[in-house]
Each structure stands twice: as C-alpha cells, then as structure tokens.
N, C-alpha and C positions, 0 to 999 in steps of 0.2 A: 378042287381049286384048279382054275385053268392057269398053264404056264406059259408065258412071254417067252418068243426067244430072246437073245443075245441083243441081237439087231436091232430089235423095235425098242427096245430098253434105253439101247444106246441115242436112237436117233432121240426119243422124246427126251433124254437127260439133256443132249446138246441144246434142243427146244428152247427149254426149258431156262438153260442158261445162257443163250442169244438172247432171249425176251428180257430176262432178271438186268444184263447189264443194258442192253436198249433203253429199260425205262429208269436206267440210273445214270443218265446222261447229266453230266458234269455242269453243263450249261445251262440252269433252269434260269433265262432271267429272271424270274420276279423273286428270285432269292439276294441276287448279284447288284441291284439297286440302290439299295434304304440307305441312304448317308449322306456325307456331303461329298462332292465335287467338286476339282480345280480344271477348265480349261484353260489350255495357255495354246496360244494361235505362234505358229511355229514358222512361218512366214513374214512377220513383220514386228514394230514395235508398239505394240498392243499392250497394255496390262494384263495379267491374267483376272480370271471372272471363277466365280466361285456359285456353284448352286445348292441346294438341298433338293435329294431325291426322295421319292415315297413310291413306294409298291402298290398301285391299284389293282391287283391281279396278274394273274399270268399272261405277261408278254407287254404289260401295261403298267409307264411308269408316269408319275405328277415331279415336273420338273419344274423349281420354283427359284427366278432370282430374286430381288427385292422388289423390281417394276414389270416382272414379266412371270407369266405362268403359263406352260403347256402341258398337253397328255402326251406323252410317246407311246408309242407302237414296237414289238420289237417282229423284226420279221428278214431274209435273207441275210439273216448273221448279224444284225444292226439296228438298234436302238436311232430309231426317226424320231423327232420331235417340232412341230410346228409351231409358231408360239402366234397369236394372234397379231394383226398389222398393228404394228409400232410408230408411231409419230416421229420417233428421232430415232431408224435405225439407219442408216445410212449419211454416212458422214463427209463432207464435201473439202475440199483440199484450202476452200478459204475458212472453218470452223462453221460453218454454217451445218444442221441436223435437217434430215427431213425424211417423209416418210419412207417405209416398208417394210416385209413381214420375214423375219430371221426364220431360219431354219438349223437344225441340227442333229449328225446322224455319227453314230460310232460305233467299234467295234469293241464290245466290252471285254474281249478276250487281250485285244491288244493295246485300247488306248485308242489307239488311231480313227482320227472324222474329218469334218468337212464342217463348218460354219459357214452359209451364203445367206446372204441376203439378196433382197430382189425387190429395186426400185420399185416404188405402184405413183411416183409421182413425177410433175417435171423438179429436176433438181441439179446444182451443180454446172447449171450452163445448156443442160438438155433440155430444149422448150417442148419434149414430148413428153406424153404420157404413160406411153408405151414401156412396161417391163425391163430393166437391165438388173442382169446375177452379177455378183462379187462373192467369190469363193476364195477363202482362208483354207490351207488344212489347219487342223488341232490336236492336240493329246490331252488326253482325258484322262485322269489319274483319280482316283479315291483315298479321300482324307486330306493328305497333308495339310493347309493351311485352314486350322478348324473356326469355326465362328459364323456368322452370319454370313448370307448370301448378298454377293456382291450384284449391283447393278449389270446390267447386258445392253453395253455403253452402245452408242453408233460406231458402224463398221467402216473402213476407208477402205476405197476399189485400191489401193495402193501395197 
C-alpha cells in the first residue's frame, strides 16, 4: 500500500471541506418562497398587499395576487418579478386608473425592494405615450397576515 504524506492529506481534507460548505449555501431560493407574503410600501399611504408564492424550481418562483400573476427570476441576490401589463396599474391624483406593467424585486435575505411601475399609456394629464417609472421602496415579510391574496391596487407616482 502506497503512503500519502502529511501534506497532500491535509490539503485534499481542507478540499473537501471548502466544497461540502459551498454547496451548503444557506440561500437556496427555491427553498425560501412557498407561502404567503405581505408587502407594505414604506414610502407612502398605500394599503399593504398580500400575495401567495410557489416554487417552480430553482431560482424560479409563481407569485400570485388575486388579479395578477407572474414568474420570478431570482438572480444578483434578488428575486425579480414582472407581472404582465395591468389596465389599472397606475393610479392618477384625480382617482382615475390607467394602464402599465408592475414590477417587483427584493432581497429575500432582508425584506427590502422596490415596487415601480411604468406608464405604457397617455395618462394623468401626459398626452404622451411615451413610458414614465414610479418607484415605491417596500418590505417584504413572510407570513404575518394569513389568508387570501390581496389585489395589486394602482400605484400613485406620489
């Protein structure tokens, strides 16, 4: 039987155990998902909104409110989520809705995102058609107020 020194023994244990915790990274999202969700927009006097999340895979999650459903992405530390153009997501200062497509991204470590939405119509006094973002931040918490998923109301640039 051939014998190893010291050396090589030692270096392929440390190996060994670089790789074992590498691949026992804390943060797997598609574990960190499946439930419900409360965002509350942390910037204004908005209702808090409530979704049901599901796992389609790793790094891939189905985020569903009552009128709106998208797939997330999860990638540079942050769960993205696109939701399709919305007819009343953008909300104008006389109660009037009108279109464009929400967006939503967070860090599920912290809570912390960003809710924008992004005019696609003329709306609110602008006779263009031309694109304008409204970005909210938000916190993103898991669980608390349990039950059915809440609507993903129109957003005010305010």
């Amino acid at each position: 039987m051939r014998k190893l020194p010291a050396a090589t023994v030692a270096v392929a244990a440390a190996a060994i155990a670089l790789a074992a915790s590498a691949s026992a990274d804390p943060m797997r999202p598609d574990q960190l998902v499946n439930g419900t969700y409360t965002i509350h927009i942390t910037d204004g006097n908005f209702p808090d909104m409530r979704y049901q999340a599901t796992s389609c895979g790793i790094g891939c999650v189905q985020i569903s409110f009552s009128n709106a459903t998208g797939q997330g992405q999860f990638y540079a530390d942050r769960w993205h989520v696109t939701f399709p153009p919305n007819p009343a997501a953008w909300l104008c200062p006389g109660g009037s809705a009108h279109g464009g497509v929400d967006n939503l991204a967070w860090d599920p470590a912290t809570g912390d995102g960003t809710l924008t939405v992004t005019r696609n119509a003329a709306a609110c006094g602008y006779p263009d058609h031309g694109s304008e973002i409204i970005s909210h931040p938000v916190a993103v918490t898991r669980g608390g107020n349990s039950g059915q998923p809440t609507a993903l109301p129109p957003i005010a640039p305010w």
